[in-house]
N, C-alpha and C positions, 0 to 999 in steps of 0.2 A: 342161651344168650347169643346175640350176633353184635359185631363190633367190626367198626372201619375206621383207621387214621389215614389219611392222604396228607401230604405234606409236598410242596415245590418248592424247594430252594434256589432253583436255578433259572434260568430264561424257556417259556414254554411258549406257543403260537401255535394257533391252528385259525389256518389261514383257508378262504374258498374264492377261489376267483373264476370269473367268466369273462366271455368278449366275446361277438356274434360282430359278423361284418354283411352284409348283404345288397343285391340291388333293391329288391323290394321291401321286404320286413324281415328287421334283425331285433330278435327275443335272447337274452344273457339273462339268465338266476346266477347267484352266487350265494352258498350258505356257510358259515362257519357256526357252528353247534358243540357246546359243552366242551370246558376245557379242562377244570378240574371237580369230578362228578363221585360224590362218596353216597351208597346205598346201604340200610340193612333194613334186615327183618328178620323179627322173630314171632313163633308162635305161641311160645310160653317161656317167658323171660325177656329180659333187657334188649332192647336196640340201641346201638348208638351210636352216631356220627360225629366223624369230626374232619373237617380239612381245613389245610391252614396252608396261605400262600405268604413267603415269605422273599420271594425273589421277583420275578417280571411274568406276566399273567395276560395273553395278548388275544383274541379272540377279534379276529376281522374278516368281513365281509365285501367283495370289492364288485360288481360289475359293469361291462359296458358295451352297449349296444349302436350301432352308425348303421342305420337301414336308407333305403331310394325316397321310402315316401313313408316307413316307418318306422320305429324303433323304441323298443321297451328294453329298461332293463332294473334288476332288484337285487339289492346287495342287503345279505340281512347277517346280523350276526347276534349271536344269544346265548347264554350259560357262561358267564367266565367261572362262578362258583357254587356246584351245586351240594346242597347235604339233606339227605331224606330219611327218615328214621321210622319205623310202622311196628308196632307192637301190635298184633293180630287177638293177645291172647291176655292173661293176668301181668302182662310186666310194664314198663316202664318203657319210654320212648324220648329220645335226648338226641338235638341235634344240631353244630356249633360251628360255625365259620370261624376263621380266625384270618386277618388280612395286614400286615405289618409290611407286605410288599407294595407292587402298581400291579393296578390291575386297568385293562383300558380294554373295554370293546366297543369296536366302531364300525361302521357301516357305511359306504360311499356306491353313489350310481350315476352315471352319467350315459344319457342319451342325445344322438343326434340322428336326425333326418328333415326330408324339407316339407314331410306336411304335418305330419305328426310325430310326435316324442312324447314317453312318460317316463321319470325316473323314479323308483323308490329306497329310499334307505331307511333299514327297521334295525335297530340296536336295541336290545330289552335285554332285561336281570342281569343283572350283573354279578347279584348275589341271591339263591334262593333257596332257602333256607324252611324244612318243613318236617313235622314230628308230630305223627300221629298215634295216639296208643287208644284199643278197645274199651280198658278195663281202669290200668294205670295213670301214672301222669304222663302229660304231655310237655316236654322243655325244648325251645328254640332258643338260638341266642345266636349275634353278630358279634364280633369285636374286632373293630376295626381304629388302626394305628399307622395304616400305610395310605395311598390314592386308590381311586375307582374313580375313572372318567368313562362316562357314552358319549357316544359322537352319533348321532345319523345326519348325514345330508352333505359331506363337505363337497359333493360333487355338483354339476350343472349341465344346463339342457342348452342347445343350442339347435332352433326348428322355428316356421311360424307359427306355430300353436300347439304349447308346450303344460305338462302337469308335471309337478315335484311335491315328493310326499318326505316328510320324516318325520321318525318317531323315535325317542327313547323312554326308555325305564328303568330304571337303576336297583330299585331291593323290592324282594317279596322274603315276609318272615312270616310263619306260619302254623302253629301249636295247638293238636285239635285232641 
């Protein structure tokens, strides 16, 4: 058998910021990736996951870019709650969020220059939640009592010709 409990009681952040200044083209990525991440696996017996956020759960993504004639920049952020469960073999596969805290991932970009600019802000899963067994059964489950806010986009462009992109996505559950 393999078994994982994660648990956050307290304030956790995992923050990625960028900032590119330039005269000609300034490029800025900023990633913020996986905050609270529980894995198992077994080859013959049980998997099982469980994490459970019960305090402050922050995952952000910030960048920003000021080029001469151009500038890009991508703020993304992704995973506030991951749980993966794989039963390879005869056993059983279980895997459980539990969210009674906040949880917020967000993502902001702002680009300026004077001919071109693009910003993007990608915020996705919030919670993703996944339990695969070979042989056995397969159990996912959410339960959630606390917030999950995504944010992409709270930033802006300032250029004469200008592209802003954003995207969120909040839960992926998954039991195969």
């Amino acid at each position: 058998d393999a078994a994982v409990a994660l648990t956050n009681d307290g304030a956790l952040t995992v923050s990625g910021q960028a900032r590119a200044i330039g005269s000609g083209v300034a490029q800025a990525t900023a990633a913020a990736v996986s905050g609270l991440v529980g894995q198992a696996a077994a080859a013959d017996g049980d998997a099982s996951v469980l994490v459970t956020n019960n305090g402050e759960l922050t995952i952000s993504g910030a960048a920003s870019a000021t080029g001469g004639h151009t500038a890009v920049a991508v703020g993304i952020a992704a995973g506030a709650m991951v749980a993966q469960a794989t039963g390879t073999g005869s056993g059983d596969a279980t895997a459980g969020i539990v969210n009674s805290g906040s949880v917020l991932v967000q993502a902001n970009a702002h680009a300026q220059a004077t001919t071109n600019a693009q910003a993007v802000a990608i915020a996705i899963t919030g919670l993703y939640n996944a339990a695969h067994a070979a042989t056995g059964d397969a159990h996912a489950s959410i339960a959630n009592s606390g917030s999950i806010d995504i944010e992409a986009g709270d930033g802006d462009i300032a250029v004469g010709e200008a592209d802003q992109f954003a995207f969120d996505h909040p839960l992926l559950v998954e039991a195969v």
